[in-house]
C-alpha positions, 0 to 999 in steps of 0.5 A: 305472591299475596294469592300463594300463601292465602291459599296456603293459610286456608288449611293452616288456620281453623278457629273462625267463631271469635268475636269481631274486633269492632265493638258495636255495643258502644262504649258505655256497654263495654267493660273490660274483661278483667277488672279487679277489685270489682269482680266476683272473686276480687271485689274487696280492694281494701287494706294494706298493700302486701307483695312477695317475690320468687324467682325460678331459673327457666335454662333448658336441662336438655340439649346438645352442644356442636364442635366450632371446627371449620370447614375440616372438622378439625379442632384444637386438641385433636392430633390432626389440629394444625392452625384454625382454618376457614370458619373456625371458632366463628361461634357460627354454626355450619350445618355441612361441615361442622358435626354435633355432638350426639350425646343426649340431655346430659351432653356426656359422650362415651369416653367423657369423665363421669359417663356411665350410660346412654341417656335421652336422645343419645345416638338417635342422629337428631341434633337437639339444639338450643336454638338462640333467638335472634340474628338469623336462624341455625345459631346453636348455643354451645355452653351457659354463662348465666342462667335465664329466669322467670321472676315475678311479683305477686302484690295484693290488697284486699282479696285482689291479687296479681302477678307480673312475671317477666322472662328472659326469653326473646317472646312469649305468645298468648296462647302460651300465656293462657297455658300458664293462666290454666296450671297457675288455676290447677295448681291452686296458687290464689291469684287474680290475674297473671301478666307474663312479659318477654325481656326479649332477650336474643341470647336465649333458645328460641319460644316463638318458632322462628329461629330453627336451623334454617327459615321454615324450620321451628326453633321451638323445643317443645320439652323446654317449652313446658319445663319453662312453663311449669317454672313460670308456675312455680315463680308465681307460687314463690311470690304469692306464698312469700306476700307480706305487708310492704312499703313501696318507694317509686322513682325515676332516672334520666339514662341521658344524664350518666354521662352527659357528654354521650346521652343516651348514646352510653347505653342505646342506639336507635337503628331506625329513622326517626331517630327517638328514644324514651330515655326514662328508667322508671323503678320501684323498690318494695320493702318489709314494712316488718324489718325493711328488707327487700322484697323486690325492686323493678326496673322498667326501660326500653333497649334490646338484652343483645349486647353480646350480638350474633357471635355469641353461643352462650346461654345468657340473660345479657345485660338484663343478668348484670343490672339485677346483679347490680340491684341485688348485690351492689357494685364494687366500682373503683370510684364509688362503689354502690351498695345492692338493695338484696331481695329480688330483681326484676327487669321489665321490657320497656317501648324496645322497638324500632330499634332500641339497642346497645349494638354500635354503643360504646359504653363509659362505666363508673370507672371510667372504662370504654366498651366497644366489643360485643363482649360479656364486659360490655354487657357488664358495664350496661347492666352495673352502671344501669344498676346504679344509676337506679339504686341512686335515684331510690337513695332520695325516692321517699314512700308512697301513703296508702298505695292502691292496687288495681288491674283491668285487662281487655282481650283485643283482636289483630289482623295479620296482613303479613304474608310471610308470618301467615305462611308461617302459621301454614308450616308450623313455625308459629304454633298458635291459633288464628281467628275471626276469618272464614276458612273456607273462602279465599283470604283477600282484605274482607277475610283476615285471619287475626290474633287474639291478644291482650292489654292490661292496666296496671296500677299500684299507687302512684305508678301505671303500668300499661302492657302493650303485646308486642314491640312498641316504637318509643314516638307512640309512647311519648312522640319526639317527633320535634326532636326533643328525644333524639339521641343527645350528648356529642353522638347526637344524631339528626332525627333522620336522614334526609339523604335516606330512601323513604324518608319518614315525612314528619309531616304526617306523623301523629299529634299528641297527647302520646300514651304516656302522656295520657295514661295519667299517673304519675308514673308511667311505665310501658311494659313492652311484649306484655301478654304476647309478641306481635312483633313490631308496633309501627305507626302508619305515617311511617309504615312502608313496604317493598312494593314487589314482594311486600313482607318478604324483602324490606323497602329501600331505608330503615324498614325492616321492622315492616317485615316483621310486623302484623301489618299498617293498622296494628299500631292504631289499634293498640292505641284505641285499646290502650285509650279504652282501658285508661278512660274506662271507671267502673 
């Protein structure tokens, strides 16, 4: 199998002139790529802190819907319509029963109220799809419930400034970050350095490839895929146009102590032995130091925007829409209604892997109501009682003096040892370029083709945020293998079961200080799929593989995330970089 896709790869990928990942200069020789104040162009850090926001719907204008009739095609209005058969109204999408609706970009059909003329991509008999992300392939979306958004804060001080965007889609690769970088530039927008994170929502079409109609076939809309691009461009534009002097108030809250009783069960489930999670909410509220409205507020935590699950085929942000609702406009509860702080807010992606969910929860909401369904009120009922456990931990968050801002980013190769993601670079699944090996010779473990990517250190006062390309698992952030971060209340799980093929030997795995631990501030914050998604971030004591088709087909126990990983050493080299970048001083 290994020998198949290697000489399969041998005409996919062509960049073999990068840099090796070793770094034989040693470390005192080396300096990261960005470094801000302290470079040409930015080398003033001084002054007041200053922030702007903007905030940009990235939903595609352009797509087709289906008709979820069944196995006769038959839907309810039609005049042969009696009962709902087999597969009627499943939200799931039959390529050889169930007919599209081939009516073009503005999804008006000869017949429909307001049609006047064919538009693009009418009558052509190619179903344009919004591809959702996630959950398996062939899952197109049929409406929109909320739109998904690309927002940003700029911040500055001195002459440096930065903007960190995040997105409501399931990834963002790095060459598509660098695209950004580059209409960012032409564009004129005085900025530094921008840093792009994926909320890694499974609502949302398709940016990655994966998730086409059937396995092999790209998800990927190229058309939307610039449009989203180009709005990315304008949110940035929107925060640095809108900088003004701000206060900045930093803070953090404990998921688990909500509802005690469940933990962090309420929101999370962990759906792979170890059983750990980062139950810190870390957030940050930046404010007019002219009349003390609202810039922006940002919430930083770790748990898949899938709430909704595999049955939807709406358009939404999930539960990432409802906490920035809940932070914006307030929440009318019942019992106690708390009040929104406006401006404009910002979910950021925490350690999200491994797997860090809300399926199988049931959640209690201020009120009082239990949510078990995978149902737009259950992601309600994340996003408003996250909300609001935020806005009171920054009720009693005092403001931070003189905050300062800086940003170091270091580029970073990685190997990919996945035989199926190669293959997907082969048939066009994943558009973007692969380095570092020769194309001419055999691929075998001294000729790996590897990913350029990127690791940024954030600072901004008391609060550090360190971007990680890809889905970290929360015990390399902050360990828990003693069982001091398993899930708590009366769900309390073991930290594994024992009963479980491939067990993860505890034994073996990783000692401290975690990353979390020795990023060294006082707040710090994992931004998950910042810059890329590499897939899942595993560590190696644990990282097991199907031993006849590895990649392709999961070992026996929770690994799944295996085949959807670069590969076993993925994991240590973030961690070398992320050490580079935090002991680094100019």
């Amino acid at each position: 199998m290994r020998l198949i896709f290697s000489a399969f790869l041998i005409a996919a990928c062509s960049k073999s002139d990068e840099q090796p990942t070793t770094d034989t200069a040693g470390p005192q020789a080396w300096r990261p790529n960005v470094v801000c104040p302290g470079s040409a162009g930015c080398m003033d850090g001084e002054g007041e802190l200053q922030a702007g926001a903007g905030a940009e719907p990235i939903t595609p204008t352009c797509w087709e819907k289906w008709l979820d009739c069944g196995d006769d095609g038959i839907c309810p209005g039609d005049p042969e319509w009696v009962e709902a058969d087999s597969g009627e109204g499943n939200g799931e999408y039959n390529k050889q029963k169930e007919a599209f609706l081939d009516c073009g970009c503005d999804q008006l059909c000869p017949g429909d109220e307001g049609y006047s003329a064919p538009d693009e991509g009418e009558a052509d008999g190619i179903f344009r799809g919004a591809w959702l992300a996630g959950f398996g392939n062939g899952r197109p979306a049929n409406s929109v419930h909320d739109d998904i958004w690309a927002r940003t804060i700029a911040l500055r001080q001195g002459d440096t400034t930065v903007a960190l965007v995040s997105i409501d889609v399931v990834g963002f690769f790095y060459d598509d970050v660098e695209d950004v970088r580059a209409q960012v530039v032409d564009a004129g927008i005085d900025v530094d350095h921008v840093i792009i994170s994926s909320t890694h929502n499974h609502e949302a079409p398709d940016t990655l490839g994966q998730w086409g109609l059937s396995v092999g076939t790209s998800g990927v809309d190229p058309g939307w895929l610039a449009e989203l691009k180009q709005n990315v461009v304008v949110s940035v534009a929107q925060a640095v146009d809108s900088i003004e002097p701000v206060e900045m108030l930093v803070t953090s809250a404990d998921v688990s102590e909500e509802v005690p009783e469940k933990g962090t069960r309420n929101f999370i489930n962990d759906k792979r032995d170890p059983r750990i999670v980062d139950e810190t909410m870390g957030v940050a509220w930046f404010r007019s130091v002219a009349d003390g409205s609202t810039v922006a507020t940002l919430v930083n935590f770790g748990n898949h925007p899938e709430a909704l699950a595999h049955r939807n085929v709406e358009l939404t942000s999930d539960f990432s829409h409802y906490l920035r609702d809940g932070m914006e406009n307030g929440v009318a509860w019942e019992s106690t209604p708390v009040e929104g702080l406006g401006g404009t807010s910002i979910y950021l992606q925490g350690a999200v892997g491994g797997m860090m969910t809300p399926l199988d929860t049931e959640v209690t909401d201020r009120d009082g109501n239990l949510f078990n369904d995978a149902t737009f009120e259950k992601a309600q009922a994340i996003g408003h009682t996250m909300a609001s456990q935020a806005l009171d931990a920054l009720s009693e968050a005092t403001v931070q003096v003189e905050p300062t801002l800086s940003i170091r980013a270091a580029v970073l190769y990685l190997p990919i040892h996945n035989y199926a993601f190669q293959a997907m670079f082969l048939m066009g699944v994943f558009d973007r370029d692969a380095h570092n090996y020769d194309p001419e010779a055999n691929l075998d473990d001294f000729n790996v083709p590897e990913l350029k990517s990127e690791m940024d250190l954030l600072d901004i006062g008391p609060l550090r945020i360190l971007s990680v390309p890809g889905e970290l698992l929360p015990e390399l952030a902050i360990g828990g293998f003693d069982g001091s971060h398993t899930i708590t209340g009366e769900y309390q799980d073991p930290i594994y079961d024992i009963d479980q093929a491939n067990p993860p030997n505890l034994d073996n795995a990783p000692e401290g200080p975690f990353l979390k631990e020795r990023m060294g501030s006082q707040h710090n914050w994992i931004l998950g799929l910042g810059n890329d998604e590499l897939g899942y971030i595993i560590p190696e004591y644990n990282f097991i593989l199907d031993e006849q088709v590895a990649y392709l087909r999961e070992a026996e126990g929770d690994h799944y995330e295996e085949t959807n990983s670069l590969g076993p050493d993925t994991a240590a080299i973030v961690d070398e970089w992320a050490n580079r970048l935090i002991e680094w001083s100019p």
